[in-house]
N, CA, C and O atoms as a Tripos MOL2 file, in Angstrom:
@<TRIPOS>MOLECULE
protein
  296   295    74     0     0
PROTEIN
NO_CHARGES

@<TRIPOS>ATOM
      1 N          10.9090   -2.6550  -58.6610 N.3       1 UNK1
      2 CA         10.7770   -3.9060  -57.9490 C.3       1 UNK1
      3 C          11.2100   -3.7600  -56.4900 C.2       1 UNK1
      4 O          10.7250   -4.3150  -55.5040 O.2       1 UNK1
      5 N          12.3440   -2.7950  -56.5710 N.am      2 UNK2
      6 CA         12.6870   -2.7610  -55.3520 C.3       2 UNK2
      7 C          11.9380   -1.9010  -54.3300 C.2       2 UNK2
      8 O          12.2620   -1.8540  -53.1430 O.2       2 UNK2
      9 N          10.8400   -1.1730  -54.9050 N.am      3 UNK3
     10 CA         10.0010   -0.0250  -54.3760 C.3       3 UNK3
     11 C           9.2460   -1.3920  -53.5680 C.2       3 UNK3
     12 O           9.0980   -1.5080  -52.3510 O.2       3 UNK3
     13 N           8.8900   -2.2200  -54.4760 N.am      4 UNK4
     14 CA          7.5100   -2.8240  -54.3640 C.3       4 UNK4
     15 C           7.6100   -3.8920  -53.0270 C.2       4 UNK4
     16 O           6.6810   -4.1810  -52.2730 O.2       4 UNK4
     17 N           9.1350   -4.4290  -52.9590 N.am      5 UNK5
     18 CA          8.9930   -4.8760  -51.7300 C.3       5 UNK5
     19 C           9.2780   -4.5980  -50.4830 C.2       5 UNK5
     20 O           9.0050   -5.2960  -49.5070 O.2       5 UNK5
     21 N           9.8780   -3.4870  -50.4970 N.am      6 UNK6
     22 CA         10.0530   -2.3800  -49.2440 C.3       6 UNK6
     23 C           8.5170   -1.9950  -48.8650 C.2       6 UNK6
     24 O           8.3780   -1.9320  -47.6440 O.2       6 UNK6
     25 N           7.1710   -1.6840  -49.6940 N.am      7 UNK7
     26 CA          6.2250   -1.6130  -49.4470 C.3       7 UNK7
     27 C           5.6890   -2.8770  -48.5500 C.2       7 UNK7
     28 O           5.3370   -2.8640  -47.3700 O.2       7 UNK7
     29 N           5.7250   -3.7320  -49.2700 N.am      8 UNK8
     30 CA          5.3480   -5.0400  -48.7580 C.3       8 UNK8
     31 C           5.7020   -5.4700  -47.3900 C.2       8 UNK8
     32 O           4.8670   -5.9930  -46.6520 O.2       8 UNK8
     33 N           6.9850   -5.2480  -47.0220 N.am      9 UNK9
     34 CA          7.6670   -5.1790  -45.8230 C.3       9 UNK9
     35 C           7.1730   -4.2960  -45.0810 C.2       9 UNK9
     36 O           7.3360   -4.4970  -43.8770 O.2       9 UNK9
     37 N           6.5490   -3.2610  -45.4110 N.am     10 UNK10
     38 CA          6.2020   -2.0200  -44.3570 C.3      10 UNK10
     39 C           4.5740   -2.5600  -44.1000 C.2      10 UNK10
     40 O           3.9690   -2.5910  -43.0290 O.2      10 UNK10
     41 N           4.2150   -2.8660  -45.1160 N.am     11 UNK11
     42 CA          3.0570   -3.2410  -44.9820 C.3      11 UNK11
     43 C           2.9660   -4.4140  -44.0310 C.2      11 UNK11
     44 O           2.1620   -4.1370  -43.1410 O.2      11 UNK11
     45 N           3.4120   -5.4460  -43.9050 N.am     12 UNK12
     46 CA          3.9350   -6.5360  -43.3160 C.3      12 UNK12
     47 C           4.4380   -6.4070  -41.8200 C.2      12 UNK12
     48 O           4.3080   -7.3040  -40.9870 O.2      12 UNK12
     49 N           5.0330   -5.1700  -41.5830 N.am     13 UNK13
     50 CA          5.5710   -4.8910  -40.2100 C.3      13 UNK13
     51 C           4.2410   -4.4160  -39.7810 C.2      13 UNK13
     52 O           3.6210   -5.1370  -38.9980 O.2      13 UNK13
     53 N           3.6560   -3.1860  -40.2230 N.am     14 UNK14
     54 CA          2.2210   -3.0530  -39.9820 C.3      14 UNK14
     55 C           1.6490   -3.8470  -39.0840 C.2      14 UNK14
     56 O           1.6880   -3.8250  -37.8540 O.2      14 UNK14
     57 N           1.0070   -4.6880  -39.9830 N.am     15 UNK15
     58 CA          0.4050   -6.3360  -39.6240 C.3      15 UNK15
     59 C           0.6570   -6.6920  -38.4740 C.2      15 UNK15
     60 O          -0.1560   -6.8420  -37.5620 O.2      15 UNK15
     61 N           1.7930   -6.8470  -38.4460 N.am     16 UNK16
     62 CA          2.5900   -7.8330  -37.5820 C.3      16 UNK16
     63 C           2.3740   -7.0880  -36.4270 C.2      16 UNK16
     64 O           1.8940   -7.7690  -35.5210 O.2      16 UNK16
     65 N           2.5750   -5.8650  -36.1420 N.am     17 UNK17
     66 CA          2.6770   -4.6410  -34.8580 C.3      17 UNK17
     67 C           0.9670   -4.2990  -34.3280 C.2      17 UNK17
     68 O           0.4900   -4.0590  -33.2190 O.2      17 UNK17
     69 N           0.4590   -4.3950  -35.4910 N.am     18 UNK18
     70 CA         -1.3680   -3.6880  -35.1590 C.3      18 UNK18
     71 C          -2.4010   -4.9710  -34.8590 C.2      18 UNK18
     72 O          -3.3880   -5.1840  -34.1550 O.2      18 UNK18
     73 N          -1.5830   -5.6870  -35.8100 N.am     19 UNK19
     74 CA         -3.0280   -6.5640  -36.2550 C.3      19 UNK19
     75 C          -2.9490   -8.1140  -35.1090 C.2      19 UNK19
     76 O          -3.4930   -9.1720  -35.4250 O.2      19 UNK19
     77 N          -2.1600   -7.9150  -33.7870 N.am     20 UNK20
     78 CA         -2.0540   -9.1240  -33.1010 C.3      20 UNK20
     79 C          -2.8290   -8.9870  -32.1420 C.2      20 UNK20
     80 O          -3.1420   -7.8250  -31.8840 O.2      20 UNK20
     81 N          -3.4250  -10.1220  -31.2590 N.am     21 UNK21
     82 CA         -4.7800   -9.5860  -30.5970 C.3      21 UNK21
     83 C          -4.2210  -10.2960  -29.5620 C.2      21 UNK21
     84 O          -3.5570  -11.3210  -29.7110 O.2      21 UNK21
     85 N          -4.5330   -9.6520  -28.2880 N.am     22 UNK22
     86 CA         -3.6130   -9.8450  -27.3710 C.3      22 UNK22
     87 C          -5.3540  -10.7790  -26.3190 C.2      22 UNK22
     88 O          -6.5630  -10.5470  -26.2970 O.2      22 UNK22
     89 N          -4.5100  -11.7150  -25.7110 N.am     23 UNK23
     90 CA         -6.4400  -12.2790  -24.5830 C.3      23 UNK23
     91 C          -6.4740  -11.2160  -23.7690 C.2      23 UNK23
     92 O          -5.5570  -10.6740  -23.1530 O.2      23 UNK23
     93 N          -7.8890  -10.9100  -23.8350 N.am     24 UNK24
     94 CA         -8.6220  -10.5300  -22.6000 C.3      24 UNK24
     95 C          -7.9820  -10.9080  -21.2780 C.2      24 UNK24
     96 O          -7.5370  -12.0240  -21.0090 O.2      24 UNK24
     97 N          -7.9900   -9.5850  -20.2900 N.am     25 UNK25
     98 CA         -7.4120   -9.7940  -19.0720 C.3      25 UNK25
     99 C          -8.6200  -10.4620  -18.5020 C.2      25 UNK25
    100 O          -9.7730  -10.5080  -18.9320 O.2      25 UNK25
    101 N          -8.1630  -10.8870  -17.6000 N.am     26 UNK26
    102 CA         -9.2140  -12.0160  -16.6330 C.3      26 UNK26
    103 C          -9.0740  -10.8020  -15.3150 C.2      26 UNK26
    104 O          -8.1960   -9.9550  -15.1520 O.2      26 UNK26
    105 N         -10.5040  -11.1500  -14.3420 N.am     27 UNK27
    106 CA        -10.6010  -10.1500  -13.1280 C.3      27 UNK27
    107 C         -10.1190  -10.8720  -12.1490 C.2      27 UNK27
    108 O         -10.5650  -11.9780  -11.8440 O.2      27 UNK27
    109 N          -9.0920  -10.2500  -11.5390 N.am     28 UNK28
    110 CA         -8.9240  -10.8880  -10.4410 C.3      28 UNK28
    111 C          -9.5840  -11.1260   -9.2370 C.2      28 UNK28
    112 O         -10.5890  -10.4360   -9.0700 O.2      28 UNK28
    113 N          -9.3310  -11.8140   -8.4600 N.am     29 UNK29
    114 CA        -10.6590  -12.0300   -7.4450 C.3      29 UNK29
    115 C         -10.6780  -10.6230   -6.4210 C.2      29 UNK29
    116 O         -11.7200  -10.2910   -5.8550 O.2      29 UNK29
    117 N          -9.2670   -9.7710   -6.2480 N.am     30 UNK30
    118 CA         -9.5830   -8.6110   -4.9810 C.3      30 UNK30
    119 C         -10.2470   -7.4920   -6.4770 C.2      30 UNK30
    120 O         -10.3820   -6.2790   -6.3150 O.2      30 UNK30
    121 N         -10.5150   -8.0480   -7.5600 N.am     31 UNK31
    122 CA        -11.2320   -6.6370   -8.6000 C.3      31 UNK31
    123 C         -12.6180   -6.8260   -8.3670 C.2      31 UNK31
    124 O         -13.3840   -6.0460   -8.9330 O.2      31 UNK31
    125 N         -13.3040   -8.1340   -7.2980 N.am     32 UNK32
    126 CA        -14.8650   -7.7030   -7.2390 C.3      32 UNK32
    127 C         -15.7320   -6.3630   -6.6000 C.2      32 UNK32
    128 O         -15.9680   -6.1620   -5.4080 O.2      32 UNK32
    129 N         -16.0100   -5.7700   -7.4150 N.am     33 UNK33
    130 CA        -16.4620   -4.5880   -7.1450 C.3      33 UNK33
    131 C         -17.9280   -4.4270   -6.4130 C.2      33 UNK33
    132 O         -18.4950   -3.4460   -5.9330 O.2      33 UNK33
    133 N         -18.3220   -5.9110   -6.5440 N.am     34 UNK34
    134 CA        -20.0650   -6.0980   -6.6600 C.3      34 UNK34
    135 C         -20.5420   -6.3270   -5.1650 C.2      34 UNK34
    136 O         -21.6820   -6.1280   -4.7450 O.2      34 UNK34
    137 N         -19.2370   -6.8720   -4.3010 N.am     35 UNK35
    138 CA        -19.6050   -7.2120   -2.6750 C.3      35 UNK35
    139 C         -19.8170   -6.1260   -1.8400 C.2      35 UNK35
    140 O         -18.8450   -5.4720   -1.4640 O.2      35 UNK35
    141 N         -20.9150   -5.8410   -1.5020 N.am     36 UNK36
    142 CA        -20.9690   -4.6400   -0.2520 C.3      36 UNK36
    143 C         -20.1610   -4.9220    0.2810 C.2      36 UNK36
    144 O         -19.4770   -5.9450    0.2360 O.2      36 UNK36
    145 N         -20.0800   -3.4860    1.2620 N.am     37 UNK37
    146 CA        -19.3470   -3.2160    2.0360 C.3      37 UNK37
    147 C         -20.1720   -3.1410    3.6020 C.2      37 UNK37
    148 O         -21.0980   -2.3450    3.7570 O.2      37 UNK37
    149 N         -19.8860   -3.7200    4.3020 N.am     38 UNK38
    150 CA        -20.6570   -4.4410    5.4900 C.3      38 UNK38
    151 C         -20.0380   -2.8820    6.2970 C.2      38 UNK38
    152 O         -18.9330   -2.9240    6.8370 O.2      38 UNK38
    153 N         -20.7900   -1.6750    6.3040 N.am     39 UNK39
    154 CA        -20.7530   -0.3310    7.3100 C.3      39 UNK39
    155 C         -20.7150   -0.8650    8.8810 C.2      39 UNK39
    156 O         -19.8090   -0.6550    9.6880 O.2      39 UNK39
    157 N         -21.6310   -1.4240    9.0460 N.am     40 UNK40
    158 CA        -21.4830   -1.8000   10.7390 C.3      40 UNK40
    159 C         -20.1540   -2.4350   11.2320 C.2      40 UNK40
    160 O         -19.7260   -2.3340   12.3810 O.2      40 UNK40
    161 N         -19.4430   -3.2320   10.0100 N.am     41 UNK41
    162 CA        -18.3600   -4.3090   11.0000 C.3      41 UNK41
    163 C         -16.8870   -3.2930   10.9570 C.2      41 UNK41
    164 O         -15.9460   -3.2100   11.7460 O.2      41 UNK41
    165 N         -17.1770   -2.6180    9.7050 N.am     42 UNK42
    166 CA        -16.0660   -1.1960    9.2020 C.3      42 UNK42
    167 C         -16.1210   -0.5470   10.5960 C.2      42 UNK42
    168 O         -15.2990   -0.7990   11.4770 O.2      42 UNK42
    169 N         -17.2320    0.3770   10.7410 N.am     43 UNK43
    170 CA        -17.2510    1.3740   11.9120 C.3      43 UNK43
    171 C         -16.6290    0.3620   13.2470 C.2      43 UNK43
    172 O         -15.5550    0.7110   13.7370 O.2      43 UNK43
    173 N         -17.3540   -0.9230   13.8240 N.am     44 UNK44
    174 CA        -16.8160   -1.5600   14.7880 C.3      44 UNK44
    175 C         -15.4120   -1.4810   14.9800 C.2      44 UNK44
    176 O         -14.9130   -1.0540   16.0210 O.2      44 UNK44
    177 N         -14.5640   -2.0040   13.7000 N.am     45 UNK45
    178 CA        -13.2360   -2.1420   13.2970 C.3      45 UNK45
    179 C         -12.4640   -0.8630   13.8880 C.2      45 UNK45
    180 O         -11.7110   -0.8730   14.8620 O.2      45 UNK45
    181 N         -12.7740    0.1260   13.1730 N.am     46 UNK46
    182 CA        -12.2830    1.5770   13.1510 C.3      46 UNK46
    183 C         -12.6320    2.2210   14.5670 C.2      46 UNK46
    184 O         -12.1860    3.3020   14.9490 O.2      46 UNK46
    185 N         -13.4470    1.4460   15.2470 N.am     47 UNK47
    186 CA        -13.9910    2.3250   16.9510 C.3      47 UNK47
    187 C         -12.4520    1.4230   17.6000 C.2      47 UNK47
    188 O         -11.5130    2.0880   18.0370 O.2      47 UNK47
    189 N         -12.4190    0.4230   17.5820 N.am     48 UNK48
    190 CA        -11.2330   -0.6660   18.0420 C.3      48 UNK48
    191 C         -10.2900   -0.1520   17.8770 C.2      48 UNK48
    192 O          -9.4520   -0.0140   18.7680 O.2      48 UNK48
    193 N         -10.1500    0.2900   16.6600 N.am     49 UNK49
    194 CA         -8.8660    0.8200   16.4210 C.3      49 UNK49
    195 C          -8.2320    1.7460   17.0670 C.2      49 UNK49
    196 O          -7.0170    1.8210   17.2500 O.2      49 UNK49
    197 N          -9.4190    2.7740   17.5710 N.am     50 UNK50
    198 CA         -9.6000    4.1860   17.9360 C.3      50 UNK50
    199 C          -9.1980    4.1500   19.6720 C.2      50 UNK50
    200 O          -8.4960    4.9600   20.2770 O.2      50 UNK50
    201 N          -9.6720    3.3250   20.0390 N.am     51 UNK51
    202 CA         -9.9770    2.8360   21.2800 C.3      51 UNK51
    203 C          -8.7510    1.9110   22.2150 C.2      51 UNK51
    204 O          -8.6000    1.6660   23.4120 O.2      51 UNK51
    205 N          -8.1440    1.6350   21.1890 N.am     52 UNK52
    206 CA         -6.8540    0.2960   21.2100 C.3      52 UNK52
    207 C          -5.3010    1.7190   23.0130 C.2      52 UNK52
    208 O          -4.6580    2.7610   23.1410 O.2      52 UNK52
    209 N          -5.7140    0.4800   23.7080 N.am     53 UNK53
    210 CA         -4.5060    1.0270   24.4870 C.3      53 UNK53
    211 C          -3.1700    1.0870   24.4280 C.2      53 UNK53
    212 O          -2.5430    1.8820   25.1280 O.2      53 UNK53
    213 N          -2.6180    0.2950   23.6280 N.am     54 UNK54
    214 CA         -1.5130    0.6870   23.3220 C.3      54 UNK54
    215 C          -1.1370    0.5970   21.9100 C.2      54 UNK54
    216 O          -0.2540   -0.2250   21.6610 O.2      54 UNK54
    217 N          -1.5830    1.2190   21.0030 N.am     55 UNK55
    218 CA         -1.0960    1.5910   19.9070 C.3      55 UNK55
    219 C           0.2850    1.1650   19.5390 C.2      55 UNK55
    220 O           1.2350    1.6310   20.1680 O.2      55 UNK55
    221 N           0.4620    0.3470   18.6030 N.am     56 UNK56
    222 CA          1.8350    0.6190   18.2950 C.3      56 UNK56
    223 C           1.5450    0.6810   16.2590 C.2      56 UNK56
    224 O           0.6200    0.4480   15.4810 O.2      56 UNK56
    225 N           3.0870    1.1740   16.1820 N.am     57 UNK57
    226 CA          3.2210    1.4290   14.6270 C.3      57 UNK57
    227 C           3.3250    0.1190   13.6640 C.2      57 UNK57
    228 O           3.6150   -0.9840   14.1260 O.2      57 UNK57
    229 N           3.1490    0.2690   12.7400 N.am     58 UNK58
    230 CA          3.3850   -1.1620   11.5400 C.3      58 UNK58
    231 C           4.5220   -1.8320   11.9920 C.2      58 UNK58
    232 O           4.6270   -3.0370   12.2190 O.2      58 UNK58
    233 N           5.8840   -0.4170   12.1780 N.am     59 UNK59
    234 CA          6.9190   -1.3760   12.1710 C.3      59 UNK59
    235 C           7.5800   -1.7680   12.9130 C.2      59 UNK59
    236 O           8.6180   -2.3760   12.6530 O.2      59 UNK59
    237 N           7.1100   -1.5000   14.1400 N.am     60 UNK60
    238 CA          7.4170   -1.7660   15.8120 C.3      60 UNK60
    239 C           7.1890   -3.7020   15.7230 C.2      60 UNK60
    240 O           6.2540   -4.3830   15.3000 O.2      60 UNK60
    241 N           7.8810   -3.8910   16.0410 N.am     61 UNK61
    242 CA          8.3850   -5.3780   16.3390 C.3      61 UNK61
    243 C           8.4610   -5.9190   14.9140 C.2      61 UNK61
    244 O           7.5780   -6.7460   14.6880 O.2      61 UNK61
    245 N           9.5330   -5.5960   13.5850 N.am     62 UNK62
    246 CA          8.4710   -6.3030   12.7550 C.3      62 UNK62
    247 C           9.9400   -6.8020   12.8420 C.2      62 UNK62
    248 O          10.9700   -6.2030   13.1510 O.2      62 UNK62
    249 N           9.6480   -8.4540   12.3680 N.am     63 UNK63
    250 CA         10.7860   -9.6990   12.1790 C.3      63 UNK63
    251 C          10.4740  -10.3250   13.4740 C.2      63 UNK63
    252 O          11.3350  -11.1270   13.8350 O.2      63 UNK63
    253 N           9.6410  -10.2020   14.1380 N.am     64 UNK64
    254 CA          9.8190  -10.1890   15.6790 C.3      64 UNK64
    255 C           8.9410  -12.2830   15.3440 C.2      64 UNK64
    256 O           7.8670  -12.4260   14.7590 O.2      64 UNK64
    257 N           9.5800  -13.2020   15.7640 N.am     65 UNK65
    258 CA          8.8270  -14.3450   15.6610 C.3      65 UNK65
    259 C           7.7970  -14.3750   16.5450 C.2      65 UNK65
    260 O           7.5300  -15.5570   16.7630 O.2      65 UNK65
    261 N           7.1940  -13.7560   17.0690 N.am     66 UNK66
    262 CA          6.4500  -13.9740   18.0910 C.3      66 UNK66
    263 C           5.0290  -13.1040   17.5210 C.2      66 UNK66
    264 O           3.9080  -13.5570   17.7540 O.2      66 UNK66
    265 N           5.1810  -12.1280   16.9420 N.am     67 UNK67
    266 CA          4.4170  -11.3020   15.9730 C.3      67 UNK67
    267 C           3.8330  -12.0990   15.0040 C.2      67 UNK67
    268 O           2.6650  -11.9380   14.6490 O.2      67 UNK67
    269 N           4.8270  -13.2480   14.3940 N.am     68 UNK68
    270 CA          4.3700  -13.7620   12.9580 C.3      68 UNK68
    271 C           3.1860  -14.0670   12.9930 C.2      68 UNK68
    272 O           3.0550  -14.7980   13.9740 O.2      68 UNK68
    273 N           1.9440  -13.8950   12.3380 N.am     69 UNK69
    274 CA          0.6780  -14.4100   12.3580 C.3      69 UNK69
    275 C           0.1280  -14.9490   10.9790 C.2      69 UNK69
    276 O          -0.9650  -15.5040   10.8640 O.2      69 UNK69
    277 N           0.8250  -14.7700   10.1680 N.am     70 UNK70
    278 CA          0.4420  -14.7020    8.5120 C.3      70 UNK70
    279 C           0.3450  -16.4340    7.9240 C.2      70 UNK70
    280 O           0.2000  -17.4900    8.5400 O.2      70 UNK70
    281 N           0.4890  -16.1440    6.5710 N.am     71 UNK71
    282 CA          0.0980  -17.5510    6.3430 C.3      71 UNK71
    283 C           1.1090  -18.4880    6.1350 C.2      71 UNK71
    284 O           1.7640  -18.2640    5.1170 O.2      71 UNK71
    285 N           1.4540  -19.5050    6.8040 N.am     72 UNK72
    286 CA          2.8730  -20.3950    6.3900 C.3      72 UNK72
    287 C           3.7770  -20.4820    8.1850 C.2      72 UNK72
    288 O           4.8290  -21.0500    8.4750 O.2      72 UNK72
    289 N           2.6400  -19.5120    9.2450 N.am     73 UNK73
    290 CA          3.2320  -19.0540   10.5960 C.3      73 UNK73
    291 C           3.2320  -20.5020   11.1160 C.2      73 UNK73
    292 O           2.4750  -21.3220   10.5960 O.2      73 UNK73
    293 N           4.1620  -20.8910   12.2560 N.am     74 UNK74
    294 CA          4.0470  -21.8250   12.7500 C.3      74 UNK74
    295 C           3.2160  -21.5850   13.9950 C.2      74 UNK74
    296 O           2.9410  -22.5230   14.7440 O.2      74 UNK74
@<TRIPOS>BOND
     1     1     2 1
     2     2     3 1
     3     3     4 2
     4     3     5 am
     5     5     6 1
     6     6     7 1
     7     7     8 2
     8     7     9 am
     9     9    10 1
    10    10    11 1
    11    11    12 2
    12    11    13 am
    13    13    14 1
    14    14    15 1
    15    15    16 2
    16    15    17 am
    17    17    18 1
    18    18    19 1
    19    19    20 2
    20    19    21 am
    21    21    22 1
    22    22    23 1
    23    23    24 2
    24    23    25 am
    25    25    26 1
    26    26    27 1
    27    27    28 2
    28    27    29 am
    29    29    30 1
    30    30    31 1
    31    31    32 2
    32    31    33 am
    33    33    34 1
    34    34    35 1
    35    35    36 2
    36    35    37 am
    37    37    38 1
    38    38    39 1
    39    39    40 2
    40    39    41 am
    41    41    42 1
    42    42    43 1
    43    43    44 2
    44    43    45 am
    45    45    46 1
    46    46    47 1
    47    47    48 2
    48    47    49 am
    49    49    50 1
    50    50    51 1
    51    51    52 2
    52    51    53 am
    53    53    54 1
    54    54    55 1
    55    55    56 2
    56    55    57 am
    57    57    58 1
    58    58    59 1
    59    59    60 2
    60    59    61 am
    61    61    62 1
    62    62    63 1
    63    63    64 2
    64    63    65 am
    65    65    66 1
    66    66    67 1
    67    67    68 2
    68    67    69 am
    69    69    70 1
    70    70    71 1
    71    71    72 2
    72    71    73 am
    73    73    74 1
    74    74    75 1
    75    75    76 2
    76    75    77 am
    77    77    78 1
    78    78    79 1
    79    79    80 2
    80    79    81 am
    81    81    82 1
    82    82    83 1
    83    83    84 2
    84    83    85 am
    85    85    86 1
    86    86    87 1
    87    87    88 2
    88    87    89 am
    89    89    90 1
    90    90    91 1
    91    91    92 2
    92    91    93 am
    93    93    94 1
    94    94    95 1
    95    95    96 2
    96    95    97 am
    97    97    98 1
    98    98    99 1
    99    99   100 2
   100    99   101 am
   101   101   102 1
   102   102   103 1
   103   103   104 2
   104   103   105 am
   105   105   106 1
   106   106   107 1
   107   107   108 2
   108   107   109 am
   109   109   110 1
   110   110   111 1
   111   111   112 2
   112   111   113 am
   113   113   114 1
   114   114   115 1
   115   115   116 2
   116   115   117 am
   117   117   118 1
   118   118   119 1
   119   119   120 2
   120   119   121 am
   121   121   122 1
   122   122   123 1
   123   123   124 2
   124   123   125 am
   125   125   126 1
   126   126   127 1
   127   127   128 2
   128   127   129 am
   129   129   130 1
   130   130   131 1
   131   131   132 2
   132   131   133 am
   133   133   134 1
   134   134   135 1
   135   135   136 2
   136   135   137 am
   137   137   138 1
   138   138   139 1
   139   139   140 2
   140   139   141 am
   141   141   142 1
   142   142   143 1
   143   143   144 2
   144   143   145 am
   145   145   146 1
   146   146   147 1
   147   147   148 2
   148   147   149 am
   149   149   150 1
   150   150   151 1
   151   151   152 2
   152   151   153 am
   153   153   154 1
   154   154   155 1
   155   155   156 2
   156   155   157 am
   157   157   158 1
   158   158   159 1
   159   159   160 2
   160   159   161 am
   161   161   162 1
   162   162   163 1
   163   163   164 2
   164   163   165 am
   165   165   166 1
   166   166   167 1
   167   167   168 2
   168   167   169 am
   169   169   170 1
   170   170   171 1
   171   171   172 2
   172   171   173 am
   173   173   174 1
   174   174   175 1
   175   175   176 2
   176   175   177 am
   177   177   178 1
   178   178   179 1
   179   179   180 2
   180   179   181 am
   181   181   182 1
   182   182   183 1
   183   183   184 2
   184   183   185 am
   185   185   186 1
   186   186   187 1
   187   187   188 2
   188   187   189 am
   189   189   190 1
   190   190   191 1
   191   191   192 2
   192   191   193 am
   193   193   194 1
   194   194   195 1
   195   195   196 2
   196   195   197 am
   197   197   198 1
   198   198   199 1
   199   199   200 2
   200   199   201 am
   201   201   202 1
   202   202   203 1
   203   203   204 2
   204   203   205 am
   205   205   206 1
   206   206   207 1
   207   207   208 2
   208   207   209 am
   209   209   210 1
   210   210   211 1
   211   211   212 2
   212   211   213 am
   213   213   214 1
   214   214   215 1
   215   215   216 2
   216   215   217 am
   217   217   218 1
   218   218   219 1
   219   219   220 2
   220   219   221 am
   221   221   222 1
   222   222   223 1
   223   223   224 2
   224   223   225 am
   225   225   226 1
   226   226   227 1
   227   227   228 2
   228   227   229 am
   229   229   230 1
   230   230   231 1
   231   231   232 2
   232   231   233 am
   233   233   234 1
   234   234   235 1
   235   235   236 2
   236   235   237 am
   237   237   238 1
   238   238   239 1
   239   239   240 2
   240   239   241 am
   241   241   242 1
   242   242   243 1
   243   243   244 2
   244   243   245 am
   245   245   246 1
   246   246   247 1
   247   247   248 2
   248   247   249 am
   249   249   250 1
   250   250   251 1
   251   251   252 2
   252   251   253 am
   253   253   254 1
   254   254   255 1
   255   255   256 2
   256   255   257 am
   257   257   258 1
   258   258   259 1
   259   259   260 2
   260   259   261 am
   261   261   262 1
   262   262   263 1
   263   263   264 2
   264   263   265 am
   265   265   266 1
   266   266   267 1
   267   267   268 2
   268   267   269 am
   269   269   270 1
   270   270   271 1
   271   271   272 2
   272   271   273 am
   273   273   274 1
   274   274   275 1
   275   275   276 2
   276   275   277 am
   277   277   278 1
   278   278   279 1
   279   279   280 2
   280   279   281 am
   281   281   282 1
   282   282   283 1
   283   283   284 2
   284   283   285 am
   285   285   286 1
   286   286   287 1
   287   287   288 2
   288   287   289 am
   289   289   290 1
   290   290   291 1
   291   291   292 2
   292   291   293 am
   293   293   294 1
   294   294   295 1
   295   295   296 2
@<TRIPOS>SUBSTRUCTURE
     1 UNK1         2 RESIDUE 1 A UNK
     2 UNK2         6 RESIDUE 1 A UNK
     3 UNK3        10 RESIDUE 1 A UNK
     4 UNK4        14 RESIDUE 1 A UNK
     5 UNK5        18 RESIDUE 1 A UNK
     6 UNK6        22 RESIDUE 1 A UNK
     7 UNK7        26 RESIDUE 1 A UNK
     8 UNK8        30 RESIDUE 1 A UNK
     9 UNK9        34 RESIDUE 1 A UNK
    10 UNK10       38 RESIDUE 1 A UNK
    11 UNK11       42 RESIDUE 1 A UNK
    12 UNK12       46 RESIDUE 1 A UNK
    13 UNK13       50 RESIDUE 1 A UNK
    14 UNK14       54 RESIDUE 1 A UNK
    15 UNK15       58 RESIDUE 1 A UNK
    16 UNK16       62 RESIDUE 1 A UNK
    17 UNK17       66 RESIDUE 1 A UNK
    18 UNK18       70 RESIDUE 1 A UNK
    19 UNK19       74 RESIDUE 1 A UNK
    20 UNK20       78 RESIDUE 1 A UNK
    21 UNK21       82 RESIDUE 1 A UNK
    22 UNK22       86 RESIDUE 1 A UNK
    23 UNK23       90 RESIDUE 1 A UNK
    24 UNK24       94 RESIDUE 1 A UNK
    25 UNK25       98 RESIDUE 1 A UNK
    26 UNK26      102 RESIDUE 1 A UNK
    27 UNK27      106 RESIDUE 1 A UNK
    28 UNK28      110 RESIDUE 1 A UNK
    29 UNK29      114 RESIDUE 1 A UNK
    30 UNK30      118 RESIDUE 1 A UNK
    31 UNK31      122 RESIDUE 1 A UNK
    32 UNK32      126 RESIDUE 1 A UNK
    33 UNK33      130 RESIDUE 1 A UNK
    34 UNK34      134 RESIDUE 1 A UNK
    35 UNK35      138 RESIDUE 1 A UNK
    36 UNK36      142 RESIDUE 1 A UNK
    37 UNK37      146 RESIDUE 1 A UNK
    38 UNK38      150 RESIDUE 1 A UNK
    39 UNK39      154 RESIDUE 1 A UNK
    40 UNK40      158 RESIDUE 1 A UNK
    41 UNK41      162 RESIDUE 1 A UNK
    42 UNK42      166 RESIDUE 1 A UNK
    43 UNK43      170 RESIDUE 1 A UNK
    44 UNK44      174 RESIDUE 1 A UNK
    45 UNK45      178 RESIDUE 1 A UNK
    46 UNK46      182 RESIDUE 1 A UNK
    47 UNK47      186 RESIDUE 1 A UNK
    48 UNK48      190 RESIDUE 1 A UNK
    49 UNK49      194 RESIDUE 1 A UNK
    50 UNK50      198 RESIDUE 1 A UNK
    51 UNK51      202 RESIDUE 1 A UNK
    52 UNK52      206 RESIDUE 1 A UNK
    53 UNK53      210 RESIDUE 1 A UNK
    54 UNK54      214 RESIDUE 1 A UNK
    55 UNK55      218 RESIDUE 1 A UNK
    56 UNK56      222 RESIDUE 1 A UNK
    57 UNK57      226 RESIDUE 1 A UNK
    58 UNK58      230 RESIDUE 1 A UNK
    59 UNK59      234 RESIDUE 1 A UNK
    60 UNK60      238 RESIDUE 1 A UNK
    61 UNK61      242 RESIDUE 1 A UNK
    62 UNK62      246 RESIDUE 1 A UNK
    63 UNK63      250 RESIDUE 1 A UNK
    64 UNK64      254 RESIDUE 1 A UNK
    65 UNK65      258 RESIDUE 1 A UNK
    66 UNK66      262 RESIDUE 1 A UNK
    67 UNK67      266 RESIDUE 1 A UNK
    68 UNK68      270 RESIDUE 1 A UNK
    69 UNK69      274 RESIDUE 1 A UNK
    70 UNK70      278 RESIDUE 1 A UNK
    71 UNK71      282 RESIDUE 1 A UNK
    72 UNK72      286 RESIDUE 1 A UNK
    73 UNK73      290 RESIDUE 1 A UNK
    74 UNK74      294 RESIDUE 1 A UNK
């Protein structure tokens, strides 16, 4: 008897561990894969970039309020 419900229990943990079905992930909107990629405004971008007179690094002024441009900026 006591075999039989140690089985049951294993069998049962089983279940419980394999047999739960988890939802489908949803795509997030930056996972659209399907939008070209617009080559002309890329290359423009990247000539600008190339071209830019004074270069500076990511982290050259960063905290700087005058820099802030993002979303929530005054």
């Amino acid at each position: 008897m006591i075999d039989l419900i140690g089985i049951v229990a294993v069998v049962g943990v089983v279940v419980w561990l394999f047999g739960r079905r988890r939802p489908p992930t949803r795509p997030a909107p930056e996972d659209d894969v399907t939008t070209p990629v617009d080559r002309d405004e890329l290359e423009d971008a990247e000539r600008e970039l190339a071209d830019d007179p004074d270069p500076r690094s990511l982290h050259d002024g960063w905290g700087d309020d005058e820099d802030d441009w993002g979303p929530g900026a005054a």
